[in-house]
N, C-alpha and C positions, 0 to 999 in steps of 0.2 A: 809239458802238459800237467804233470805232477806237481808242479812247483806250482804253476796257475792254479789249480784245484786248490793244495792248500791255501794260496792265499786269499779264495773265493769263502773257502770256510773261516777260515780267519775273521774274515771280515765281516759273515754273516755272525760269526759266533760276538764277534765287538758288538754289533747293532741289537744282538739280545741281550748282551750285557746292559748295555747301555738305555735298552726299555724299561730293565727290569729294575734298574737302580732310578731310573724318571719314577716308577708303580710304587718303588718301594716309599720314596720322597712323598708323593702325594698320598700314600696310606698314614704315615705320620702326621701329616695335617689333618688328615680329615680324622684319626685318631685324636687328635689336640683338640679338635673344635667339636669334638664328640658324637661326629656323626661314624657311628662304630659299623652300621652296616656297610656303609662306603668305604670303609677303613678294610674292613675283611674281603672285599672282593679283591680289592686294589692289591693288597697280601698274599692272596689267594692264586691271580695272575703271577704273580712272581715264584708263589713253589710252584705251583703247576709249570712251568718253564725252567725254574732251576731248583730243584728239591735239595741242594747242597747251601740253598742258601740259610740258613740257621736261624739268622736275625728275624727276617723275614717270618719263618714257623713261626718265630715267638710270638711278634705281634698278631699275625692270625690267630694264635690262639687266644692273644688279649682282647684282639677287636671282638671277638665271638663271646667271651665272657662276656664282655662289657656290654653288647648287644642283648645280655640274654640268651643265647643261644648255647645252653653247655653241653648239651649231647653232642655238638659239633665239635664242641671246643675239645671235648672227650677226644674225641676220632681223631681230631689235629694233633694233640699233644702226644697221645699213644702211639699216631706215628713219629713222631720227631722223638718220643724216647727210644722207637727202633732204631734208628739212624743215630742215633748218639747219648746215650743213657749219661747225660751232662749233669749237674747240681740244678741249673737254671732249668734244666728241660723236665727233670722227676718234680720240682718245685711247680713248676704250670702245668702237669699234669696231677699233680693234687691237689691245685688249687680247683682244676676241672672238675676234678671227681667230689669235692666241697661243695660245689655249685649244683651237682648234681643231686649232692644228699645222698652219694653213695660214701658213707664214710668210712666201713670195713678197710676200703682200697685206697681211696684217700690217704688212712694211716698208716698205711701197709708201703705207699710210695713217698712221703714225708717221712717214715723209718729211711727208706732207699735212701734220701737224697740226705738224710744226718751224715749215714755212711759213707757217701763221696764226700762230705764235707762237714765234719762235726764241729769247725768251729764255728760257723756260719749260724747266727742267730734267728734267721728267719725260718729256717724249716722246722729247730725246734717248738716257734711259736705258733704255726701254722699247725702241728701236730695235737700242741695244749688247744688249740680252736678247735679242732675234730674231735677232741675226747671230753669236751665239754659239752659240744652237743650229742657225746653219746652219755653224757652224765657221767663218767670216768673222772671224777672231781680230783680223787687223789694223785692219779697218774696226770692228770692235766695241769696240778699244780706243780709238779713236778717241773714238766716239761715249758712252763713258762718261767720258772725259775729260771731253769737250764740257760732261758733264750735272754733272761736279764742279764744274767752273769756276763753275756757273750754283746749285749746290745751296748751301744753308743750314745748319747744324746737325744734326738728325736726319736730314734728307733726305740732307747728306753723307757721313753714316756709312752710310745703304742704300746709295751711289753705291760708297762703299770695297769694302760685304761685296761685292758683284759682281766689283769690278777683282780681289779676291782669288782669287773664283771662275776670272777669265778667269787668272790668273797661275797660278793651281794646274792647270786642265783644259793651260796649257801646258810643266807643270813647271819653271814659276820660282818656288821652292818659298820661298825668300827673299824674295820680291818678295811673294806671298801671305802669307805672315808678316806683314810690317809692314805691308799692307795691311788683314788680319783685325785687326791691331792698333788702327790707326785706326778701325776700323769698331764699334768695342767689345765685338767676338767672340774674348776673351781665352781661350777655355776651346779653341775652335778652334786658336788662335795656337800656346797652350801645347803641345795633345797633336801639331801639326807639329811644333813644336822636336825634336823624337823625331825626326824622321822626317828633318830636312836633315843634310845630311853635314857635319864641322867640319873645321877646319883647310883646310889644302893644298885639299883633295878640293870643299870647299865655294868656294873661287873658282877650281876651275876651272869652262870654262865649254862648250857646245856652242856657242859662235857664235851669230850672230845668228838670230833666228825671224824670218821672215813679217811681226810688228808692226813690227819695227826694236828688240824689247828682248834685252838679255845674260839667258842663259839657265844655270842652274846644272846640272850634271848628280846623279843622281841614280841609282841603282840599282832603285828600283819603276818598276813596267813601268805599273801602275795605283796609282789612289788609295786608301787604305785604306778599310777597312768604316764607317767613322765615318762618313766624308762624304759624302754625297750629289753626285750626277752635277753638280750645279750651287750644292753649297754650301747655307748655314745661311739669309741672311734671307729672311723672311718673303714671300709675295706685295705687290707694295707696289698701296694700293686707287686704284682705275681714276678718283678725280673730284679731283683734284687734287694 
């Protein structure tokens, strides 16, 4: 009778297995094809039936960004940092809390996740995007440094379009320049060139800023209509 029991559980436990990895399969599509509330139910079914599955947490919490939904995303992430306080899991839990516009905790969990893993360049850059929109210019140049030193290839060129953003939001207009340059936002770079002063007028300078960097003066009071409050690249995604 024992022996049939187990392998009645057995077998029930394969057949949830084997749902939950069909739910998982179809959250990835429908993640791919961008339909992100379908993606999060689909996700959702899968911790709610097996909470040890990890993978599964993560893209939950990605489908729910990605939807818009980050108070959610909040609750999903903070629990999956209870259950396993991982690099990747303090990482999508401060990408949450970014979303959220809570950036105190934000930085406070992007510290976290350096410290499981300080060589890892993304959390440092994640941290420099929090303390720029707390306007912590210096500490944010800091900490996108950090994440150049530590970036790769494409991932260096997302590192540059930011240093550009923090060099523009502090009108080192020059400084954003060859930084958008580096980052292969040529189209950005160029429509600037318009925009910095030449000769005499372009090295003079206001002194040092806040960072410790030479600053060009400039006659716009703000940044033109093109650019957005914080620049061109893209959201960089939350799992590596």
């Amino acid at each position: 009778m024992k022996t049939l029991r187990h392998v009645v559980l057995s077998a029930c436990a394969a057949l949830v297995a084997t749902a939950s990895l069909a739910s998982h399969e179809e959250g990835l599509a429908a993640f791919k094809a961008g339909d992100y509330d379908r993606a999060a139910t689909l996700f959702r079914q899968v911790v709610d039936e097996r909470p040890g599955e990890f993978a599964s947490h993560v893209m939950l919490g990605r489908s729910l960004l990605s939807a818009g939904r980050s108070a959610e995303a909040v609750e999903v992430a903070d629990n999956l940092v209870g259950l396993d306080p991982g690099y990747d899991h303090l990482l999508l839990l401060g990408q949450a809390h970014l979303a959220t516009e809570t950036y105190d905790q934000a930085a406070s969990t992007f510290r976290r996740a350096i410290s499981a893993d300080p060589e890892h360049w993304r959390a440092h850059f994640a941290l420099g995007e929090v303390l720029m929109h707390q306007s912590r210019y210096r500490a944010a140049h800091k900490a996108l440094r950090t994440a150049l030193g530590l970036a790769v290839d494409s991932d260096e060129k997302v590192v540059w379009g930011w240093l550009g953003n923090l060099y523009w939001q502090r009108a080192q207009y020059a400084r954003a320049e060859k930084a958008w340059k580096k980052s292969g936002q040529f189209a950005a770079a160029a429509r600037l060139r318009g925009l910095i002063p030449t000769g005499d007028l372009r090295e003079r300078t206001r002194g040092t800023s806040e960072s410790g960097i030479r600053e060009v003066s400039h006659p716009r009071a703000k940044g033109p209509a093109w650019l957005p409050p914080y620049g061109q690249p893209a959201p960089v995604p939350v799992d590596g």
